[in-house]
Structures are given as C-alpha cells and as structure tokens.
KOLRO-456031 format. One record per residue (C-alpha): x, y, z; residue in three letters. Coordinates in Angstrom, 2 decimals. Example, Ala and Ser with C-alpha at 12.3 -4.5 7.8 and 13.67 -1.06 7.14 Angstrom:
% residues 2
{rec {12.30, -4.50, 7.80}, "ALA"}
{rec {13.67, -1.06, 7.14}, "SER"}
% end
This chain:
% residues 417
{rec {-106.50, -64.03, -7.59}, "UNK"}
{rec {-103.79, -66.26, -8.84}, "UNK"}
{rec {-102.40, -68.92, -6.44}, "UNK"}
{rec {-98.32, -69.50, -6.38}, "UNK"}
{rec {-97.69, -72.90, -8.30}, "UNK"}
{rec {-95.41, -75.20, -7.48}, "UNK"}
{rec {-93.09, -73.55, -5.09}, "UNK"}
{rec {-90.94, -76.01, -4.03}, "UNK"}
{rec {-89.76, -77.03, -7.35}, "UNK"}
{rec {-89.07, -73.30, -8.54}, "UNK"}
{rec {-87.39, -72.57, -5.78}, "UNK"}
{rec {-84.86, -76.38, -6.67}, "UNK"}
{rec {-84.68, -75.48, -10.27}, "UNK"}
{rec {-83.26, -72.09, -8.89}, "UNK"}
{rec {-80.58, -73.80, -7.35}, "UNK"}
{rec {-79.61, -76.61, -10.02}, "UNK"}
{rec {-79.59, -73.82, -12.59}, "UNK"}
{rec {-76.72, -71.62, -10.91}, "UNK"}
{rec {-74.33, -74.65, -10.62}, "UNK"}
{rec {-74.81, -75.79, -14.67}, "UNK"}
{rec {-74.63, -71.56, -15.80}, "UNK"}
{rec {-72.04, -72.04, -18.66}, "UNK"}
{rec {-70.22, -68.65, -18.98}, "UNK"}
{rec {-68.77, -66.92, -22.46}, "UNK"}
{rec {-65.72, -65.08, -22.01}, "UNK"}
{rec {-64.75, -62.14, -24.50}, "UNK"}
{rec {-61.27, -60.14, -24.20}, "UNK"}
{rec {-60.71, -56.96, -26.04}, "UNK"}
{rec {-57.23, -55.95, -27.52}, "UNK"}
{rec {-55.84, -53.20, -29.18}, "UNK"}
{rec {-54.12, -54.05, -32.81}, "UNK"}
{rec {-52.58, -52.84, -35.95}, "UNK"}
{rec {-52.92, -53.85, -39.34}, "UNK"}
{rec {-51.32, -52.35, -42.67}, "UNK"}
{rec {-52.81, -52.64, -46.45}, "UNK"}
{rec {-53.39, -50.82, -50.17}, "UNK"}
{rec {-56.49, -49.26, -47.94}, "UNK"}
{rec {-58.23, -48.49, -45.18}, "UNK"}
{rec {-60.57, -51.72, -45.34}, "UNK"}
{rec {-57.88, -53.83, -46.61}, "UNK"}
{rec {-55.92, -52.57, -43.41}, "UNK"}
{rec {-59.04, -52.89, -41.00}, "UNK"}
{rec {-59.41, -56.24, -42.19}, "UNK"}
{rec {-55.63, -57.32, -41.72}, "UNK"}
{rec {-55.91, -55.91, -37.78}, "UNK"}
{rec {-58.81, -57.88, -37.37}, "UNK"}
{rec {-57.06, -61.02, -38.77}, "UNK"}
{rec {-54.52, -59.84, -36.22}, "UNK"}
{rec {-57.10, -60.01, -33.33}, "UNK"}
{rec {-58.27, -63.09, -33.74}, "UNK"}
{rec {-55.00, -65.06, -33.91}, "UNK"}
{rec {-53.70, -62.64, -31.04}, "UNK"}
{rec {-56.93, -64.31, -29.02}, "UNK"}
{rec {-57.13, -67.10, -29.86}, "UNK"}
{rec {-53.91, -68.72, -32.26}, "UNK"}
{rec {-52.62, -70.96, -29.37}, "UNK"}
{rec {-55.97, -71.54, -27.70}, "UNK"}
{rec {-57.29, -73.63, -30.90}, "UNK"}
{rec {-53.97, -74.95, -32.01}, "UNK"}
{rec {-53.33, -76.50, -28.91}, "UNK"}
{rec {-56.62, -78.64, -29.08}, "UNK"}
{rec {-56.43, -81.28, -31.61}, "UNK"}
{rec {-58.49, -80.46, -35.11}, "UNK"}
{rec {-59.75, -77.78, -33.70}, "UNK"}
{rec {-57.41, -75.27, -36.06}, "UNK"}
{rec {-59.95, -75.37, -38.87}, "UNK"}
{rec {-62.25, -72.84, -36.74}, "UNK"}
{rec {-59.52, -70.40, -36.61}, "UNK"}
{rec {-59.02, -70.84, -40.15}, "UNK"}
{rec {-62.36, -70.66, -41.33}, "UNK"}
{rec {-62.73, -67.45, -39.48}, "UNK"}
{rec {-59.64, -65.71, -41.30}, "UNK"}
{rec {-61.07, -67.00, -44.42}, "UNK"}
{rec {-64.30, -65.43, -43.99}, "UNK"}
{rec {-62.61, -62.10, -42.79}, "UNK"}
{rec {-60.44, -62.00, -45.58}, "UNK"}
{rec {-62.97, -62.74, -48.59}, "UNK"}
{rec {-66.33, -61.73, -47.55}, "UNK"}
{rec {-65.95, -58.48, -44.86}, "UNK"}
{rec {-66.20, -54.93, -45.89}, "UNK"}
{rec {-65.22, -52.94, -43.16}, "UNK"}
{rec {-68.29, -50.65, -42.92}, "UNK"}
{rec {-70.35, -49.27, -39.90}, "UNK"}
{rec {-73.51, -50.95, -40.49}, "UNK"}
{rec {-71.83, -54.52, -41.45}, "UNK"}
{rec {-70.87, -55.89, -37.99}, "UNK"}
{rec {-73.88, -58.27, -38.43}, "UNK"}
{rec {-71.58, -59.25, -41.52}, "UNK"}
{rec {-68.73, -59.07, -39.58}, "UNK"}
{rec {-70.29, -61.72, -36.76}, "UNK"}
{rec {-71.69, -64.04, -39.68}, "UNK"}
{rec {-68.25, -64.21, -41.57}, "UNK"}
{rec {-66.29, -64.98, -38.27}, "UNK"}
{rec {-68.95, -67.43, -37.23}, "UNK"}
{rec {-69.49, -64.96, -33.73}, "UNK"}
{rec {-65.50, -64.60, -32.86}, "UNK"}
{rec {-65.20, -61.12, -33.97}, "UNK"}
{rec {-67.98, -59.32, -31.59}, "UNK"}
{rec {-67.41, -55.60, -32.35}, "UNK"}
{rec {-64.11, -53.12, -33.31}, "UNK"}
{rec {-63.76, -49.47, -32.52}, "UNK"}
{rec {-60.62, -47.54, -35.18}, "UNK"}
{rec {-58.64, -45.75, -33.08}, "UNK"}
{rec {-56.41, -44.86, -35.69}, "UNK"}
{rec {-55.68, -44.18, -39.67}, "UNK"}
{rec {-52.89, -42.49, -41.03}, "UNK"}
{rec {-51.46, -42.89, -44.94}, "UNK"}
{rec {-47.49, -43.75, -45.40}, "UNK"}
{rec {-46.70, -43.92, -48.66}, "UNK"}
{rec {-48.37, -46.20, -50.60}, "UNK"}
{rec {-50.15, -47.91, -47.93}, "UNK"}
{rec {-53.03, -47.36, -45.16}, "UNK"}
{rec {-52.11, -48.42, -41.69}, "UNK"}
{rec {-55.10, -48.52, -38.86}, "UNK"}
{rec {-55.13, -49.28, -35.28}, "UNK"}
{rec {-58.17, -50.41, -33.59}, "UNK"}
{rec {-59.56, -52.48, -30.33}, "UNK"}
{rec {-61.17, -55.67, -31.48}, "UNK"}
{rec {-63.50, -57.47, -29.25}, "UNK"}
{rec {-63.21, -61.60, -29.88}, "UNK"}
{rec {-64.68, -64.30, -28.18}, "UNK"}
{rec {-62.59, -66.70, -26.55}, "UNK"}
{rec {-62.56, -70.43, -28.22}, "UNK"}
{rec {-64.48, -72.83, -26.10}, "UNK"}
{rec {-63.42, -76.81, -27.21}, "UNK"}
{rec {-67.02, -77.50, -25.72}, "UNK"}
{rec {-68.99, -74.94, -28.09}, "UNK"}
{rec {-66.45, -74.30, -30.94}, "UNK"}
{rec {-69.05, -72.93, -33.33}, "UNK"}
{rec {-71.03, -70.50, -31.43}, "UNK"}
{rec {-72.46, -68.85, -34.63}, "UNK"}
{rec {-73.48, -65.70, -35.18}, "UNK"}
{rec {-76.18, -65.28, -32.65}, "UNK"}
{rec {-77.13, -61.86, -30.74}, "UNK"}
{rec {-75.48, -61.27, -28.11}, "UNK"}
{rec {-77.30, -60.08, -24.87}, "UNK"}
{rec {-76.37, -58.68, -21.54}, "UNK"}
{rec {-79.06, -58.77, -18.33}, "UNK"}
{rec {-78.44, -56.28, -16.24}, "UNK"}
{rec {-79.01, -56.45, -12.56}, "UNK"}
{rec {-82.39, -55.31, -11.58}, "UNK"}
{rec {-83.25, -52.03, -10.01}, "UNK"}
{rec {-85.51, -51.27, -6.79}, "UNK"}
{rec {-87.94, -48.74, -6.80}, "UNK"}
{rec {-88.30, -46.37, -3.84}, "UNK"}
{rec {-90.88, -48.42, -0.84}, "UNK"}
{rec {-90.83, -51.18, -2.96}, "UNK"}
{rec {-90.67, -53.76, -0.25}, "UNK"}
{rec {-93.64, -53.86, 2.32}, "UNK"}
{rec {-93.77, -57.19, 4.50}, "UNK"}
{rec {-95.20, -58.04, 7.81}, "UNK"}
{rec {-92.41, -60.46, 8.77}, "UNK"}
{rec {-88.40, -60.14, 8.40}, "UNK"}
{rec {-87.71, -60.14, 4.85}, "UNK"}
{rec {-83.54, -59.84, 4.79}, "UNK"}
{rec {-81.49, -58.63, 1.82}, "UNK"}
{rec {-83.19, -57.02, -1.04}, "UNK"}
{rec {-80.60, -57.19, -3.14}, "UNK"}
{rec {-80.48, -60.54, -2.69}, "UNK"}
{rec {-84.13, -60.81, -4.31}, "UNK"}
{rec {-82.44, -58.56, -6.49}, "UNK"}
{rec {-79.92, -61.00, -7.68}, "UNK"}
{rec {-82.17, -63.76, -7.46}, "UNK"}
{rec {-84.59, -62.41, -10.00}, "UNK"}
{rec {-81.25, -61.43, -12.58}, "UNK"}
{rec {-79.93, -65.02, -12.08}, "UNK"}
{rec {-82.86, -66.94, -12.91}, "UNK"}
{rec {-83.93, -64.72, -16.02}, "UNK"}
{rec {-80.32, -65.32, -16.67}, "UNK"}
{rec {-80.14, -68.70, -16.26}, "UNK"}
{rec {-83.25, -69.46, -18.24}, "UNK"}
{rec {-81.86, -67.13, -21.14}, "UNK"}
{rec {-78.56, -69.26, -21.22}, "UNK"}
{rec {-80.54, -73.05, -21.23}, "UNK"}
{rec {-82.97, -71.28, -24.37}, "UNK"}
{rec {-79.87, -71.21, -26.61}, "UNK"}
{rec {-81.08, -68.34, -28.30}, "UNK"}
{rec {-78.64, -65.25, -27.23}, "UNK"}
{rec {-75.25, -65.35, -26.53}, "UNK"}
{rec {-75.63, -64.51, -22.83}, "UNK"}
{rec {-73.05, -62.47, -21.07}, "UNK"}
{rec {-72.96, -63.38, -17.72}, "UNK"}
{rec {-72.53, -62.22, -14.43}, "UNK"}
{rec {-68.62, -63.74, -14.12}, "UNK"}
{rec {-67.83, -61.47, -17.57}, "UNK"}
{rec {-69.31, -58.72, -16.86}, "UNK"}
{rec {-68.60, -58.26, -12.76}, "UNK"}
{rec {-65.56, -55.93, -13.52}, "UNK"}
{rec {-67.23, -53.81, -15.60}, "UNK"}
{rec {-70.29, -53.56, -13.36}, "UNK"}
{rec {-68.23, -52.53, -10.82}, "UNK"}
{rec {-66.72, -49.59, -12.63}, "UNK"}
{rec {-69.92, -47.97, -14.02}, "UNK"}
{rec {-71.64, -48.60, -10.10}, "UNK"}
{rec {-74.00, -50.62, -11.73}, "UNK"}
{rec {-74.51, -52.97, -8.83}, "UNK"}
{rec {-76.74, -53.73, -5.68}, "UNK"}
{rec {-79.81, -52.33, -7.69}, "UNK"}
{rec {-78.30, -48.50, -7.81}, "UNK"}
{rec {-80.15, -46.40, -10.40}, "UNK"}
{rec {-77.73, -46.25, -13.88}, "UNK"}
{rec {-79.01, -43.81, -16.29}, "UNK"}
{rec {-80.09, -45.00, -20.26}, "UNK"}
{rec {-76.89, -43.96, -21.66}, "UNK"}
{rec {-74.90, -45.66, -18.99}, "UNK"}
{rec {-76.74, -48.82, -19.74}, "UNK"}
{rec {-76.08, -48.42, -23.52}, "UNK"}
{rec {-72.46, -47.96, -22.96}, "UNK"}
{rec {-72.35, -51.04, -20.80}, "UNK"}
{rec {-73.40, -53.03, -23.84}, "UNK"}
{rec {-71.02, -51.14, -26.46}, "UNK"}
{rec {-68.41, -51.57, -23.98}, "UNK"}
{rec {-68.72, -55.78, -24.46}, "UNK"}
{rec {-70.05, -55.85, -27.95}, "UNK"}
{rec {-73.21, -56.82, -26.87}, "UNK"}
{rec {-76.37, -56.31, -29.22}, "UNK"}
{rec {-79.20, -55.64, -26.65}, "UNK"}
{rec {-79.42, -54.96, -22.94}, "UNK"}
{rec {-82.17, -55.99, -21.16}, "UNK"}
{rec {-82.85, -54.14, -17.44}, "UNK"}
{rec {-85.77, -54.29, -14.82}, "UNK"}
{rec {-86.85, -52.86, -11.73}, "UNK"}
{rec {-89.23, -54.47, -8.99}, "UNK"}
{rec {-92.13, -51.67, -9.10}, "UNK"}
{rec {-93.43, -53.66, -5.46}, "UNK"}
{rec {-93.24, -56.61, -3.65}, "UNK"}
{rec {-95.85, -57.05, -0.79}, "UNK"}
{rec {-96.59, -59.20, 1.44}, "UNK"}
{rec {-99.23, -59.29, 4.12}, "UNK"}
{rec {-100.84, -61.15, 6.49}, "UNK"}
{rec {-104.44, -60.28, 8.09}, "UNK"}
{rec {-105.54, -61.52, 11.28}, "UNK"}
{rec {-109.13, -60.52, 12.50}, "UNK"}
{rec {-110.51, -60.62, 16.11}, "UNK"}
{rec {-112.12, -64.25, 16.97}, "UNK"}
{rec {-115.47, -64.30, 15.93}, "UNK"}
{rec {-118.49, -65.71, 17.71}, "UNK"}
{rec {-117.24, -69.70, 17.70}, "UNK"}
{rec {-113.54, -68.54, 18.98}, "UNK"}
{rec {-111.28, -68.76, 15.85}, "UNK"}
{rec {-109.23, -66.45, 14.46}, "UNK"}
{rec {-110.08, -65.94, 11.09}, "UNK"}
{rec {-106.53, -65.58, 9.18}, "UNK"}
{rec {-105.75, -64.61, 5.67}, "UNK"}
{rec {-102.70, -64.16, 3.88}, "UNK"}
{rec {-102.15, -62.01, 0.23}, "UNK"}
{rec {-98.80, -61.37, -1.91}, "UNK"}
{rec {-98.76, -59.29, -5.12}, "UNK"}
{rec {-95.71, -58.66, -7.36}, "UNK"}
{rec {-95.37, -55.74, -9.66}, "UNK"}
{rec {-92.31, -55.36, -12.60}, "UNK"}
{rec {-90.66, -53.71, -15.16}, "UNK"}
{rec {-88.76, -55.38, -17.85}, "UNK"}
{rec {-87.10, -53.70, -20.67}, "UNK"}
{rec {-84.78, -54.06, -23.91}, "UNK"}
{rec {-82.48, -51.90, -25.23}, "UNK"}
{rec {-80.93, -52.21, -28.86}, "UNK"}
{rec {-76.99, -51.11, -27.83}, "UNK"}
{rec {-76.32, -50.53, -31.72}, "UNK"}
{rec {-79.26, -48.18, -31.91}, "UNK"}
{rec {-79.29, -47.31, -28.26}, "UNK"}
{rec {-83.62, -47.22, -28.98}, "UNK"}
{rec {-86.02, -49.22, -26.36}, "UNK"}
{rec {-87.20, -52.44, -28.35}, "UNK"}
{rec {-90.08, -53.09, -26.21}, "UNK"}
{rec {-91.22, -52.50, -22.32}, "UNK"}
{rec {-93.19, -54.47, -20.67}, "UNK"}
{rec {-95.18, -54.74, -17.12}, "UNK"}
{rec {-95.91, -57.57, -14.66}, "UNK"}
{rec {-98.00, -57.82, -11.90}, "UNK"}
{rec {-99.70, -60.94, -10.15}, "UNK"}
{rec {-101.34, -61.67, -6.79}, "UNK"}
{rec {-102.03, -64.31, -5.16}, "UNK"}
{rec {-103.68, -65.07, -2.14}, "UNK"}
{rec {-104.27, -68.12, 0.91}, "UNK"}
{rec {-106.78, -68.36, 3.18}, "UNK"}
{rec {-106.20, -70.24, 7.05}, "UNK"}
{rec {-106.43, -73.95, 5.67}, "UNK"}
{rec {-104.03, -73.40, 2.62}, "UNK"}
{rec {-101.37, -71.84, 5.14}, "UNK"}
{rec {-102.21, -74.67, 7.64}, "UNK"}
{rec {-101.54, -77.22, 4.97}, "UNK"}
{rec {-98.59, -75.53, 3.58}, "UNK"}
{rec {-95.84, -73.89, 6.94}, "UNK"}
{rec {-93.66, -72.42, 4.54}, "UNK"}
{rec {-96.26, -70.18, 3.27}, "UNK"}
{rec {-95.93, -68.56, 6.54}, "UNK"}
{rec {-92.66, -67.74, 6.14}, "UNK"}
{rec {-92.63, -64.33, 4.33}, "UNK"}
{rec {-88.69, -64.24, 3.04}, "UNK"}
{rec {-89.75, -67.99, 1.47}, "UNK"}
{rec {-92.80, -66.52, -0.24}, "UNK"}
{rec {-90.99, -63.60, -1.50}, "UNK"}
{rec {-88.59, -65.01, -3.15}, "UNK"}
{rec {-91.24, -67.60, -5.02}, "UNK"}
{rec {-92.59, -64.51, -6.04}, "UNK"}
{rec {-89.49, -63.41, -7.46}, "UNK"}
{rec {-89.22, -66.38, -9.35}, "UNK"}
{rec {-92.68, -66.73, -10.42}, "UNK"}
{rec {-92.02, -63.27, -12.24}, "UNK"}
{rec {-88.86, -64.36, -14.07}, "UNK"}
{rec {-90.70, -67.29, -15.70}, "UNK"}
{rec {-93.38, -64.98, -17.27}, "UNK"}
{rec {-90.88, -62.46, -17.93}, "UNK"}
{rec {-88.70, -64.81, -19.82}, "UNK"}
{rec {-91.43, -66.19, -21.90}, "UNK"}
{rec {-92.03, -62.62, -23.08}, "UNK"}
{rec {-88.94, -61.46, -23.66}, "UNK"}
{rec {-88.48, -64.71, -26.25}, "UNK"}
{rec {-91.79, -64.33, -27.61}, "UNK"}
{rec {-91.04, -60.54, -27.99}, "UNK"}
{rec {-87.69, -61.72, -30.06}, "UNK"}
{rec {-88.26, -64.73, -31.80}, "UNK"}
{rec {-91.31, -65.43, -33.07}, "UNK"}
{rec {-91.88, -69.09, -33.13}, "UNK"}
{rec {-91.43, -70.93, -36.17}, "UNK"}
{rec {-91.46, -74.43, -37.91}, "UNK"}
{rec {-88.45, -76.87, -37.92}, "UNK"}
{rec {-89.99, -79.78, -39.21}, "UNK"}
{rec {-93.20, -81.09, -40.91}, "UNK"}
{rec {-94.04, -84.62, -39.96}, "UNK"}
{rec {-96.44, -85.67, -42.35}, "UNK"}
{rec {-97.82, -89.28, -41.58}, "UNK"}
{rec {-100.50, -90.99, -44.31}, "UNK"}
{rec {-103.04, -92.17, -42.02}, "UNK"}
{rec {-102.66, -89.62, -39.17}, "UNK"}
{rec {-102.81, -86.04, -39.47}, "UNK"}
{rec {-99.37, -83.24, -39.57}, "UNK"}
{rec {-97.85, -82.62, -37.45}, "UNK"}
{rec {-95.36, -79.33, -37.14}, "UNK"}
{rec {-92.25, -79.08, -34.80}, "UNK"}
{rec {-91.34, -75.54, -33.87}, "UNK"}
{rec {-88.48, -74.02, -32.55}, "UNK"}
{rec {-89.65, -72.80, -29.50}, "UNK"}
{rec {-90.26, -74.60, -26.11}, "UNK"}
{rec {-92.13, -75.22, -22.41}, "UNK"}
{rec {-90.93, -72.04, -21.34}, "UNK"}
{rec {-92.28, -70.25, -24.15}, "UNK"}
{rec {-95.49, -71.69, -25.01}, "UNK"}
{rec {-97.81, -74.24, -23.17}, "UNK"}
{rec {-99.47, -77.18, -24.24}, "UNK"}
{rec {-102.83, -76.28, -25.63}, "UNK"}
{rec {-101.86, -72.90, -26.52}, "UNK"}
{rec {-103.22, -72.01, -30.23}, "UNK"}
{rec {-101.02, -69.74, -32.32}, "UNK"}
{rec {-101.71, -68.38, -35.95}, "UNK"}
{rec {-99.46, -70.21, -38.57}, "UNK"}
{rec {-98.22, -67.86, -41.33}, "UNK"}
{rec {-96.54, -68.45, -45.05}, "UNK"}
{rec {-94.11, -65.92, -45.09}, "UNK"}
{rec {-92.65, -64.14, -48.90}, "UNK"}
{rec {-90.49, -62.04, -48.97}, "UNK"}
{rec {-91.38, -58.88, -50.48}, "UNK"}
{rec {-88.14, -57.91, -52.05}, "UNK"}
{rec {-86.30, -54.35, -52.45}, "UNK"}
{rec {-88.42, -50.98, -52.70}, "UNK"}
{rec {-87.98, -50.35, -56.32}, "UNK"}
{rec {-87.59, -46.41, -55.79}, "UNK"}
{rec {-84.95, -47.04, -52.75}, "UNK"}
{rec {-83.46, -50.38, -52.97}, "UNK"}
{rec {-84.38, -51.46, -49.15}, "UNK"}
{rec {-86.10, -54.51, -48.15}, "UNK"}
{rec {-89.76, -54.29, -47.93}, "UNK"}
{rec {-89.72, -57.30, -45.46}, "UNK"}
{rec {-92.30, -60.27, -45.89}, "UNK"}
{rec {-95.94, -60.65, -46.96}, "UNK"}
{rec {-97.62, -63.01, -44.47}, "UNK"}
{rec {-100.37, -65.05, -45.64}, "UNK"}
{rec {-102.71, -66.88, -42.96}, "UNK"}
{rec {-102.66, -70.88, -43.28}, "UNK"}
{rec {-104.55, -71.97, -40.46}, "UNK"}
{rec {-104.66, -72.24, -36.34}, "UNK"}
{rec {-102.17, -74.73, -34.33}, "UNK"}
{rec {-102.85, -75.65, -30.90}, "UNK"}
{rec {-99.97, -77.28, -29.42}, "UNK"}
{rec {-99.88, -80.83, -28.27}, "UNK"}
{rec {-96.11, -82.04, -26.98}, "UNK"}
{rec {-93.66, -80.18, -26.04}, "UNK"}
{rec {-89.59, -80.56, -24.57}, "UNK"}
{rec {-87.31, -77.49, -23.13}, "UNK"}
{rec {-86.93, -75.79, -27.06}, "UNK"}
{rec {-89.47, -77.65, -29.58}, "UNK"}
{rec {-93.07, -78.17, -29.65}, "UNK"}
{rec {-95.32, -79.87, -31.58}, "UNK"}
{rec {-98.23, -78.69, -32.93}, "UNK"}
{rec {-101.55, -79.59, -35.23}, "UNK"}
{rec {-104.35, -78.19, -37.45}, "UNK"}
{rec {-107.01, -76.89, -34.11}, "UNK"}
{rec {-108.86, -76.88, -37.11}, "UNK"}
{rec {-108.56, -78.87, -39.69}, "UNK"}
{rec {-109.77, -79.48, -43.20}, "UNK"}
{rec {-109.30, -82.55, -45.42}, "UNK"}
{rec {-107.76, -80.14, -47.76}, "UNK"}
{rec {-105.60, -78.22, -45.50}, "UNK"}
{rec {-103.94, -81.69, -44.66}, "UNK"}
{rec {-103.59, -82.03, -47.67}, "UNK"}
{rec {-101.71, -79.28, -48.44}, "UNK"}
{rec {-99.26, -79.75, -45.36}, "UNK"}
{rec {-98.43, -82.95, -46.88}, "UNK"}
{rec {-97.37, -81.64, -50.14}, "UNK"}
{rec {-95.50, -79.17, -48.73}, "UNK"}
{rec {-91.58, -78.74, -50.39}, "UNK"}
{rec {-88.67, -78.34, -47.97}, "UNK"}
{rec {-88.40, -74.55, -49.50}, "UNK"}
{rec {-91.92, -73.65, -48.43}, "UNK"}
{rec {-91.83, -75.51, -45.48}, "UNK"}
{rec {-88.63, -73.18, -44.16}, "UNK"}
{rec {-90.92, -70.21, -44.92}, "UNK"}
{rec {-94.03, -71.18, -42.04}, "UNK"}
{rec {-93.35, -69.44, -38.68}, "UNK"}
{rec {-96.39, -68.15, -36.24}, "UNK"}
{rec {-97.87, -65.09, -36.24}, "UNK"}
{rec {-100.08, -64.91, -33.10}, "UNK"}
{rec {-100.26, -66.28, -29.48}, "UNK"}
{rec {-103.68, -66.66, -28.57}, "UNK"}
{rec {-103.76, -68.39, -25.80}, "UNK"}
{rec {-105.97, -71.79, -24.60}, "UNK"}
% end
C-alpha cells in the first residue's frame, strides 16, 4: 500500500494556489453586420464584436491599441466564415473571438445582412496576447451514491467536492496550457443548468455548458469512494491495543470535446494507503479523519492532472543544448507536475505525412524512434532530459541537429523509472 506524501505541504500549496487563481472573463453580445455576402457580412459583425468588447478597454491603456488592430486585421484578411474554421477563427484573432452562433440572414438588395452572438474575450493589460490556445472548462465534481464511509466526523462533502475542482483547477491555470474558465466565469451559468453541489448533469447538459462559453473541452469527475477507517483490536497478551489505520480513494475523470460533443478519454484512480500505531503516534493529524480526507482529495488531483496533460499534450522538445565536451542535453515543454525526474520517455522524429492523395486530408505524421531520455532537471513547465542510452554516434547526431529538425522531436512514450 501506498503511504500519503507530504501532507502538510499539499494541503499549503492548496491554500496559496486559490489566492494567486488568475481568472479570464468572456462576454457574449448579439451584433449585426452588412456586406456583398454572407461571409463578407459575418465577418463585418464579428469586427463589430470585438470593438463592441473591447474598443475602449484597449484604447484606454497606452499602446495597447495595436492588439485590437491586429485582431480586425486578421478577421478581415484571413477568416472564412465556415463551420469547421473557428480554430481559424481563434488563430486569426489571436484567442479574442471564442465562438459565434448566426441568428440571422436575410438578402436586401444588393447586399447580405446577418445577425449573430459573438463570444470575445475580454482584454487583460496583464496577458494581452493570450493566443489561440484551447479553451477548457472543469466542471465541479460529482458524488457517487455511499461514496463517503468514515469512522470519525467527516463534515461537508461538497466541500471535498470543491476542493478536488479547485486544485485540478488551479494546477490547470499555473500549466499555461488551456485557457481555463474558472469558477468566478462560469458561477452564473452553473447556477442555471443546477450544475452545482455535485448534482448529477446529464452528457448533453455538460456539452451545452461548454458551447454555451465557447469552450473547446469539458472535463468532469465523480469521487467513485472515499474511505476511511480505523481498526482497533482487543489488547493482546502484553496489554496494548494493537491499532491500525487504512484510507483508499477511488475516481473518475473525464474529457469531453464540446465541438464534437465525443468523450476524448476516461480515466480511473484509485490509491490506498495505510498507517500502523507508531506512524499515527508520530504523526496526530493522521488521526483526524476530515484532515486525511481531504489529503486524499488532493493527492488524487495531482495524479489526475498529470494525466489529463499527458493525455493532451504530449511532451516535446524546446531546445537542444548541445555542449562539445559534455553530452545533449534536450529541454521539453512539459514540467514537475507532469513528469518526474528519472522518468524515461521515448523520443520521436516526427514527418509529416502529407494529404491522402485520393481525398485530400492529412494523413498526420510518421514517427521514427531516435532513442530513450530519462529526465534529469526539471522547473514547474520544462525539463531536461539526456540520451539513458547513449551512443557516440547518437550524440553525434543531436549535435548536428538544424533548428527545422530540431522543432520536429517530441516524445512518444512514458515509461516510467
């Protein structure tokens, strides 16, 4: 059995973490736009959206106006107004322009005019290019039914609840990957589809919550158990009572793609742990069941969020430091909360394949095996990595490497240390 590490600390980083949760704020409004044609009209509305959002926001912070111009620019030149470009449509506004839904067409003459609701992210002076990263939405865990079994006084489950959706959260946020709608946006909403306090929302509620906020993916879990229990037997022949005390967590995590409204991936946790009479001696708090419980909670999160960013970005190489006397080192875009230090992963050369000739789509990449990396150093979102086994000539190699190929390595495999 597994012991709990570290509880003390998880249970402080909990706490700093809430107070430095930077929030991203969205607003929807309803627009019109007129042109030759429909897209030409679509994209003149959108135009529309933006400034209505955010015109005196950025022009009231000093040099800041280029953002809002650069996003009209890339509305006006590059965007097609079809279904399956809003990844386009992010790119072009650099992540402004979230989503759109036409409400309206109608023909006057010789010209198109449309009427849609636009959702736009709100300028932020302190992020000002926010890019067009994914956006994601955690939704607050579920219970199941008997979930919670405890000896002791265990108050508030959906506190644990919220507990378990903040920290994911907050770890999700400090990774930099997503654009993470919080709790403060989306409370409102949450509200209105009763998707609060761990209540059961069905799939297509959950899929709606995203489309409502032009989010790409939803991720939502459910605590399967949470048990905690303490055994104390009859004194044996020398007087003492012999006492024992076990935990074990079991949960659900899954994500949902809101455009596609498929299941990415699902995936199941379970740990437990266990202290015998000198561990709980040593340590009082162990005693206390609502303490342990929620180190449970948070003990979960940690592995959860390390598979829900290994699930979405595989990791992959930033930088090639390439010394002449020592050996190469690689710098990858993914951190401690991701992978470990001496973890070995599977590095990869990845071509692209190109279009199908007889359809046109993208065939994806060819992945060619280089060699194994176990990692050495790491901060919050790099680490650095080296040959676990390595050849004269495959040092060699590294070091000859051109920036090109270089942007093409990633890692294919986690397996472990």
């Amino acid at each position: 059995m597994n012991r709990l590490p570290m509880l003390r600390k998880i249970l402080a980083l909990l706490a700093a973490g809430f107070l430095s949760i930077p929030t991203l704020a969205f607003e929807t409004v309803e627009v019109s736009g007129r042109g030759e044609t429909k897209n030409e009209a679509i994209v003149q509305a959108l135009v529309q959206a933006v400034r209505q959002v955010n015109g005196a926001r950025i022009e009231s912070v000093p040099g800041a106006s280029v953002f809002l111009e650069e996003t009209v620019q890339g509305l006006t030149s590059r965007f097609v107004a079809r279904v399956e470009d809003v990844q386009l449509l992010r790119e072009v506004t650099r992540g402004y322009v979230r989503s759109y839904e036409l409400l309206e067409s109608k023909r006057e003459e010789s010209a198109v005019e449309v009427r849609l609701s636009a959702t736009v992210l709100t300028f932020d002076p302190d992020n000002p290019r926010p890019g067009s990263a994914k956006s994601l939405v955690v939704a607050p865990f579920q219970l199941a039914t008997g979930a919670l079994r405890f000896d002791g006084k265990v108050e508030g489950a959906e506190a644990l609840l919220e507990t378990l959706r903040n920290d994911l959260e907050t770890r999700l946020v400090r990774a930099n990957k997503f654009l993470v709608l919080t709790r403060q946006d989306l409370g409102p909403l949450l509200k209105e589809l009763q998707f609060i306090d761990g209540k059961w929302t069905s799939e297509e509620e959950k899929v709606k919550l995203g489309h409502q906020f032009g989010g790409d993916y939803l991720v939502s879990g459910r605590i399967e158990s949470l048990a905690v229990h303490t055994d104390r037997r009859p004194p044996g022949p020398a007087g003492y009572v012999k006492v024992t005390k076990t935990a074990d967590v079991a949960l659900s995590l899954s994500m949902y793609n809101v455009g596609s409204g498929r299941i990415e991936w699902t995936e199941s946790y379970a740990r437990s742990y266990s202290w015998d009479g000198e561990e709980l001696k040593r340590d009082p708090d162990l005693q206390d069941d609502q303490f342990v419980a929620r180190a449970l909670v948070l003990d979960a999160s940690e592995s959860l969020y390390a598979t829900l960013l290994g699930r979405s970005f595989r990791p992959k190489v930033v930088k090639v430091k390439a010394s002449p006397a020592g050996p190469v080192t690689f710098v990858l875009n993914a951190g401690s909360g991701i992978l470990s230090v001496g973890d070995v992963l599977e590095l990869v050369l990845l071509e692209p394949l190109g279009p199908d000739p007889d359809t046109g789509l993208d065939l994806g990449m060819d992945e060619t095996f280089v060699g194994l990396l176990r990692i050495t150093r790491q901060t919050d979102r790099t680490s650095e990595a080296v040959f676990a086994e390595s050849t004269t000539a495959l040092q060699d190699w590294a070091r000859s490497l051109e920036e090109a190929e270089r942007a093409k390595l990633a890692c294919r495999e986690h397996l472990g240390q």
